[in-house]
DSSP file (Angstrom, degrees, kcal/mol; ACC not computed):
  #  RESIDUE AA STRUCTURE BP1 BP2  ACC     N-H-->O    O-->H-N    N-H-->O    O-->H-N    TCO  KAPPA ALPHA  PHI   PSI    X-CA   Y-CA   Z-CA
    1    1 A X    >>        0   0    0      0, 0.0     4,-1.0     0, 0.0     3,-0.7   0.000 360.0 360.0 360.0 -58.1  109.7  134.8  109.4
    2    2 A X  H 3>  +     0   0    0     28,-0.3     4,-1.7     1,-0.2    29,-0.1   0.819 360.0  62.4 -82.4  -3.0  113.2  133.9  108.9
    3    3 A X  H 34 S+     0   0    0      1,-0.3    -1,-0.2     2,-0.2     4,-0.1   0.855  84.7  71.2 -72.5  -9.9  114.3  137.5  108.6
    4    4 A X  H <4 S+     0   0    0     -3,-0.7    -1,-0.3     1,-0.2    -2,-0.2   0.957 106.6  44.2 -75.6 -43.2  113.2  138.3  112.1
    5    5 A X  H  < S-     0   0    0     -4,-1.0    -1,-0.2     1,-0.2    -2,-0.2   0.961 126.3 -55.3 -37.3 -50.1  116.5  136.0  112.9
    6    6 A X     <  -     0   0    0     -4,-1.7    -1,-0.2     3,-0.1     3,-0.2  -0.804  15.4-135.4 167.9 131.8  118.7  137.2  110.8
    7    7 A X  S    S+     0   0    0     -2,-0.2    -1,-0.1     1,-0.2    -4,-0.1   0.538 107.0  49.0-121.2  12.4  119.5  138.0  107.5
    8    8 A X  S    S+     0   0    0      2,-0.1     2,-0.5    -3,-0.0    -1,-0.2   0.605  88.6  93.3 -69.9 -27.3  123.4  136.3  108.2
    9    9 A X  S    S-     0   0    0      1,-0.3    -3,-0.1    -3,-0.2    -4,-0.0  -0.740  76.9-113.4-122.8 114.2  122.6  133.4  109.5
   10   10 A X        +     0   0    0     -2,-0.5    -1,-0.3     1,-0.0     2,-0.2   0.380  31.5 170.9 -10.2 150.3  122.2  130.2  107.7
   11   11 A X        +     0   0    0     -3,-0.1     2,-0.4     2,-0.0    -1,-0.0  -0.859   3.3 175.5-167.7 165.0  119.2  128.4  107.4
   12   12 A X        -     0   0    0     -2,-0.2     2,-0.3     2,-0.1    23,-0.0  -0.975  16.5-149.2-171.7 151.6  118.4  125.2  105.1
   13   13 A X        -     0   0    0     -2,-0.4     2,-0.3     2,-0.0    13,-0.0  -0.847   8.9-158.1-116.0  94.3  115.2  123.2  104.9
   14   14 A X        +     0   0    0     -2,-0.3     2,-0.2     0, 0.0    -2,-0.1  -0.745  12.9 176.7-174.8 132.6  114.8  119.9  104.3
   15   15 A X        -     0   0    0     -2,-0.3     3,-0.1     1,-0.1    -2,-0.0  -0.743  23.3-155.7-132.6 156.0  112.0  117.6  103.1
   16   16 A X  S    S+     0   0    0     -2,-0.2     2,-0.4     1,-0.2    -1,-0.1   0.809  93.2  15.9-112.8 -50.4  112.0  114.1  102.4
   17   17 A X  S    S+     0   0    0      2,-0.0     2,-0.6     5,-0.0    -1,-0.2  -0.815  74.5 157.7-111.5  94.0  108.8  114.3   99.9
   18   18 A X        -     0   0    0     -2,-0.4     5,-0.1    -3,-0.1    -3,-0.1  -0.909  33.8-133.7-132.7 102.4  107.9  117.7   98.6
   19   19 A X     >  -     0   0    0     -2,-0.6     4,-1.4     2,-0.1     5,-0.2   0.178  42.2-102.3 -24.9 157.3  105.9  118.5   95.2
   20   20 A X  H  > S+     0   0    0      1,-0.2     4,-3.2     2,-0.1     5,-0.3   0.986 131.7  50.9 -65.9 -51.8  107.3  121.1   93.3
   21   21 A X  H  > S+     0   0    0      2,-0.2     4,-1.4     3,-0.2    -1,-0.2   0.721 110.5  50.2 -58.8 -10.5  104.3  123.4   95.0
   22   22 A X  H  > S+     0   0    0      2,-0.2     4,-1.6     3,-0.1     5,-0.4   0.931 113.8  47.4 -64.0 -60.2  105.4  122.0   98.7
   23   23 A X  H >X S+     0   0    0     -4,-1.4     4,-2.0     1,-0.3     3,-0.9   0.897 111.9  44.3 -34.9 -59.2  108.7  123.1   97.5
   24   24 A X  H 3X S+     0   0    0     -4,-3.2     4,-1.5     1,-0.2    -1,-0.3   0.914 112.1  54.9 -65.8 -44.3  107.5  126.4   96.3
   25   25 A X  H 3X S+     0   0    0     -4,-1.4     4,-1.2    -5,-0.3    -1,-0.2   0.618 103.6  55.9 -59.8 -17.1  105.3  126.9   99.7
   26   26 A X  H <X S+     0   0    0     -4,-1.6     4,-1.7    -3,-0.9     6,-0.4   0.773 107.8  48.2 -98.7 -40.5  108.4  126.3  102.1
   27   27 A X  H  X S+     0   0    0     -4,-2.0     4,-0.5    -5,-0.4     5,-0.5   0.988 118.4  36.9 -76.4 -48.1  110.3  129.0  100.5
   28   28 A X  H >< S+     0   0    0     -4,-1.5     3,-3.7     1,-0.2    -2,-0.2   0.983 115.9  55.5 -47.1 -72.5  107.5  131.6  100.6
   29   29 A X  H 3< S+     0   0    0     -4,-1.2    -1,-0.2     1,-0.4    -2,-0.2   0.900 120.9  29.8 -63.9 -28.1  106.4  130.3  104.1
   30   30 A X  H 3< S-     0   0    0     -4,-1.7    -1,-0.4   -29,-0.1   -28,-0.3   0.169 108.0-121.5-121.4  33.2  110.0  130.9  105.6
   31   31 A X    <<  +     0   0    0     -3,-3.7    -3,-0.2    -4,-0.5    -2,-0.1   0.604  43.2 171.8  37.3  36.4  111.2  134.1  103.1
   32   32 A X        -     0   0    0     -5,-0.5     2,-0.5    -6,-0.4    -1,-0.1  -0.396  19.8-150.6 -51.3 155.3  114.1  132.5  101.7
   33   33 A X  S    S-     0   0    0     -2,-0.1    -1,-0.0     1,-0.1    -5,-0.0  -0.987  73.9 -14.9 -98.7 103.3  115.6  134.8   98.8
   34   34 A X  S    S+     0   0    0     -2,-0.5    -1,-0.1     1,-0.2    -2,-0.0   0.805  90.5 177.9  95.4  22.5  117.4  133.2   95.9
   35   35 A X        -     0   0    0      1,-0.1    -1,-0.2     2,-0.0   -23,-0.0  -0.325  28.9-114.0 -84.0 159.1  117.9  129.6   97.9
   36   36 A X        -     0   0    0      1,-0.0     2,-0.5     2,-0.0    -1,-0.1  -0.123  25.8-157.0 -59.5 162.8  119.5  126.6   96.4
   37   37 A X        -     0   0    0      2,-0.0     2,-0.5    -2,-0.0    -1,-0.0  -0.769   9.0-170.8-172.8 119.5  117.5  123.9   95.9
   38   38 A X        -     0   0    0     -2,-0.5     2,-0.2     2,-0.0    -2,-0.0  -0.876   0.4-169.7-119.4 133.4  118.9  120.4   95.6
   39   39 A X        +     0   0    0     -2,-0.5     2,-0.3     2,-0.0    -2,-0.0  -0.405  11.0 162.6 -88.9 179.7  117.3  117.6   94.7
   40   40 A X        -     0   0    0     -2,-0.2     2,-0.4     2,-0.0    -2,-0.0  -0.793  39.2 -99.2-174.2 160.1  118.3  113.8   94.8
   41   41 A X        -     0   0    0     -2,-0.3     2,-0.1     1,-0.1    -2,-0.0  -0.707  18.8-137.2 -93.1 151.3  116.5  110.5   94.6
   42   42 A X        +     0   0    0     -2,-0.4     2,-0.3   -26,-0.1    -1,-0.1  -0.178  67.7 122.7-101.7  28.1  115.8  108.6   97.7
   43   43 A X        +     0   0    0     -2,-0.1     2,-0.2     3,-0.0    -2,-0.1  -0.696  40.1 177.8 -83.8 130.7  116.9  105.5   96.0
   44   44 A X    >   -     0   0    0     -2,-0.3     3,-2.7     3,-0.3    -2,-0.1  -0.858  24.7-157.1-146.3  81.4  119.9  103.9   98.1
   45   45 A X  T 3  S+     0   0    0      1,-0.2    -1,-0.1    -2,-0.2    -2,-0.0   0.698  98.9  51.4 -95.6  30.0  121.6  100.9   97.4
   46   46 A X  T 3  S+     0   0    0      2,-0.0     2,-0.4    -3,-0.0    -1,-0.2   0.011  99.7  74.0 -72.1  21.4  122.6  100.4  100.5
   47   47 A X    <   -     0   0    0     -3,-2.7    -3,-0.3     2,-0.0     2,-0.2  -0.976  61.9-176.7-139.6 127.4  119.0  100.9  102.0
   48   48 A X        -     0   0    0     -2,-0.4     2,-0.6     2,-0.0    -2,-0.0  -0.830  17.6-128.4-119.5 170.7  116.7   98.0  101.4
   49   49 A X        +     0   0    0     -2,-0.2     2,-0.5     2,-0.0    -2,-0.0  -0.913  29.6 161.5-132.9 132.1  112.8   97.3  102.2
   50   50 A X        -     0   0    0     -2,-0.6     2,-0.6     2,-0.0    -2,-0.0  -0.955  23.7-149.6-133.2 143.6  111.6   94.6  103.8
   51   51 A X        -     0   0    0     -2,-0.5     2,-0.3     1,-0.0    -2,-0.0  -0.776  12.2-158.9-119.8 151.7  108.4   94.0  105.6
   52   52 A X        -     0   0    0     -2,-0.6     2,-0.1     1,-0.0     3,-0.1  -0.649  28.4 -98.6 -98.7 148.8  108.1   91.7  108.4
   53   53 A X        -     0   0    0     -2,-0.3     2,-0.1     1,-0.0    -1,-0.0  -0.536  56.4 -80.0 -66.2 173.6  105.0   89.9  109.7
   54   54 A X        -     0   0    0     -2,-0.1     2,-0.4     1,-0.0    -1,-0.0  -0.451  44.8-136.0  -8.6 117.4  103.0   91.6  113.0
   55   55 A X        -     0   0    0     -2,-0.1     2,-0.5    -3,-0.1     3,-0.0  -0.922   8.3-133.6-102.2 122.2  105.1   90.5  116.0
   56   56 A X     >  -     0   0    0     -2,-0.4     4,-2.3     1,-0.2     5,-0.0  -0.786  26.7-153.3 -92.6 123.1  102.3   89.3  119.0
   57   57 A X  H  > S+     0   0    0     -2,-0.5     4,-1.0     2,-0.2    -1,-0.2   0.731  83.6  64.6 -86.4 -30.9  104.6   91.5  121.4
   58   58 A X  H  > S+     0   0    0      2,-0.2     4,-1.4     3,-0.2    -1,-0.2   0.865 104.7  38.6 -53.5 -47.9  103.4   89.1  124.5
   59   59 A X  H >> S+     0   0    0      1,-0.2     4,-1.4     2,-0.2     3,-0.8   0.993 113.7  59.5 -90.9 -49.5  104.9   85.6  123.3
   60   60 A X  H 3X S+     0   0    0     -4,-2.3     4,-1.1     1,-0.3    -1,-0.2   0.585 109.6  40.3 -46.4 -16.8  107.8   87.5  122.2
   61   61 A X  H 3X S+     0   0    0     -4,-1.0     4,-1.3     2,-0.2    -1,-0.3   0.933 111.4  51.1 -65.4 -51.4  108.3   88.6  125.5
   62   62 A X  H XX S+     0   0    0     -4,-1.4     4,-1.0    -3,-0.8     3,-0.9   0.835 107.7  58.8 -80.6 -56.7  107.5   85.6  127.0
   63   63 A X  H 3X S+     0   0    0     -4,-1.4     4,-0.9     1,-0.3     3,-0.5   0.859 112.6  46.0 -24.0 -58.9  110.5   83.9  124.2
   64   64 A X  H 3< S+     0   0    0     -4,-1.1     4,-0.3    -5,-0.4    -1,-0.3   0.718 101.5  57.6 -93.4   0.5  112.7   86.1  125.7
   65   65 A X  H <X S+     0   0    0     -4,-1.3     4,-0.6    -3,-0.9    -2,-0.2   0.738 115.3  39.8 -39.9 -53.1  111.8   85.4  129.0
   66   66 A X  H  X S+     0   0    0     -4,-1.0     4,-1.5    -3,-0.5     5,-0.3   0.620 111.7  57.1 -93.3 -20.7  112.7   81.5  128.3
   67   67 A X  H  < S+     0   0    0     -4,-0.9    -1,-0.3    -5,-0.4     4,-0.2   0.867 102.4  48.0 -90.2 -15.5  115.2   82.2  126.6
   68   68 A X  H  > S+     0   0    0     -4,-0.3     4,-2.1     2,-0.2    -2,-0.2   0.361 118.7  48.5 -76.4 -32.0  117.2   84.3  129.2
   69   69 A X  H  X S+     0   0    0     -4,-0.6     4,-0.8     2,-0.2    -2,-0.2   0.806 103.8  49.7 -62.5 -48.9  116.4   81.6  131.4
   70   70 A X  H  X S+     0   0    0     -4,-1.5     4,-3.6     2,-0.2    -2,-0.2   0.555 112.4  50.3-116.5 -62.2  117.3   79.1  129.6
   71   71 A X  H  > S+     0   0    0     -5,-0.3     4,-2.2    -4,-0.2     5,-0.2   0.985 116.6  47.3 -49.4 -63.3  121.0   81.2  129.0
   72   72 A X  H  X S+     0   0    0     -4,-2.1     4,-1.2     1,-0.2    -2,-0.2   0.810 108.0  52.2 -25.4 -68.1  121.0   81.6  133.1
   73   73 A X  H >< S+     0   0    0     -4,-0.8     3,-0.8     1,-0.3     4,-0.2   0.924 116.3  43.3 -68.7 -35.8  120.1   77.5  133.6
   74   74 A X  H >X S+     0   0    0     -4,-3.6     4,-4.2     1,-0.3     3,-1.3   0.981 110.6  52.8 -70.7 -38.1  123.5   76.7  131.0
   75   75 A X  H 3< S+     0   0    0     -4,-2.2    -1,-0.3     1,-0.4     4,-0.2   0.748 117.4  36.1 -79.9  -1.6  125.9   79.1  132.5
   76   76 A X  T << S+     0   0    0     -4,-1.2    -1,-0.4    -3,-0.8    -2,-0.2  -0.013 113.6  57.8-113.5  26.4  125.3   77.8  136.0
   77   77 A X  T <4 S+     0   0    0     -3,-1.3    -2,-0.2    -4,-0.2    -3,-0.1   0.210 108.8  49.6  99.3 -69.5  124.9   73.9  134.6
   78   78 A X  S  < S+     0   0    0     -4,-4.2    -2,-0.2     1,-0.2    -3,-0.1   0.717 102.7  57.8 -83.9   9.3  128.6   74.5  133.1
   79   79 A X  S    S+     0   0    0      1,-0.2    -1,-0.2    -4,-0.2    -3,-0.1   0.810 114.5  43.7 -80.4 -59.1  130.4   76.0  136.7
   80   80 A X  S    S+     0   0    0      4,-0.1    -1,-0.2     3,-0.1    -2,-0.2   0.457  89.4 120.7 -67.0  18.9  129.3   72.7  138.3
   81   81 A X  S  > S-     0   0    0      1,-0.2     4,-1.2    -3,-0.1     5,-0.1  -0.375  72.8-119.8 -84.8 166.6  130.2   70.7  135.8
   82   82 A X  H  > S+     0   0    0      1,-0.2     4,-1.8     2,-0.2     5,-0.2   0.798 116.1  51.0 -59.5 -36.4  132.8   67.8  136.3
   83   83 A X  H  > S+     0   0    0      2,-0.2     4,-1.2     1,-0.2    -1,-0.2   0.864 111.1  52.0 -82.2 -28.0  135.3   69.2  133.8
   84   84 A X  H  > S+     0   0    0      1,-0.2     4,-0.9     2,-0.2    -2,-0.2   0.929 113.1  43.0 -68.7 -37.8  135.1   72.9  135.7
   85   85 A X  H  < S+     0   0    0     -4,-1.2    -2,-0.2     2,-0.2    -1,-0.2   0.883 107.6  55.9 -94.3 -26.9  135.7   71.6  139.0
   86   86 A X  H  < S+     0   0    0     -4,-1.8    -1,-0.2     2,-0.1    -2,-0.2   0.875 101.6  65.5 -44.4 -45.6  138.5   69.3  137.7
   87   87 A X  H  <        0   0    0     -4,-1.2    -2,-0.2     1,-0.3    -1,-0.1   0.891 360.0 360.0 -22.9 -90.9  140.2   72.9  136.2
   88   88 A X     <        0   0    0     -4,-0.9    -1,-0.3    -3,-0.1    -2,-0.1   0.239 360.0 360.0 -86.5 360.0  140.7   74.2  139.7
């Protein structure tokens, strides 16, 4: 497979979870010769896991609906205000 590219031309493969037979099956399947093969743990600490509840996607719309609304009713609330038109 990959020689029909090229037998110059880079190539690197990359898995996120691969058995040692996954492993073994990607080099065979794509006719590397000799490749490196780096491992590393998918342990991060700068990557954490958190799970969230199920967001009902309707009232959250609806939240940001009001809430957009809500921004809209203050910024036009503080242009009239007594202290704005005093400003000018």
């Amino acid at each position: 497979m990959i020689s029909a590219i090229g037998e110059d031309i880079p190539i690197i493969a990359l898995t996120a979870t691969a058995t040692p037979k996954v492993q073994s099956d990607i080099v065979k399947s794509l006719e590397m010769h000799d490749p490196n093969i780096f491992i590393s743990s998918f342990n991060r600490d700068n990557l954490y896991y958190e799970i969230r509840p199920k967001v009902n996607k309707t009232m959250l719309s609806k939240a940001s609906f009001s809430l957009s609304k809500l921004q809209e009713a203050n910024r036009e609330s503080s242009m009239s205000s007594p202290e704005s038109l005093q400003k000018k």
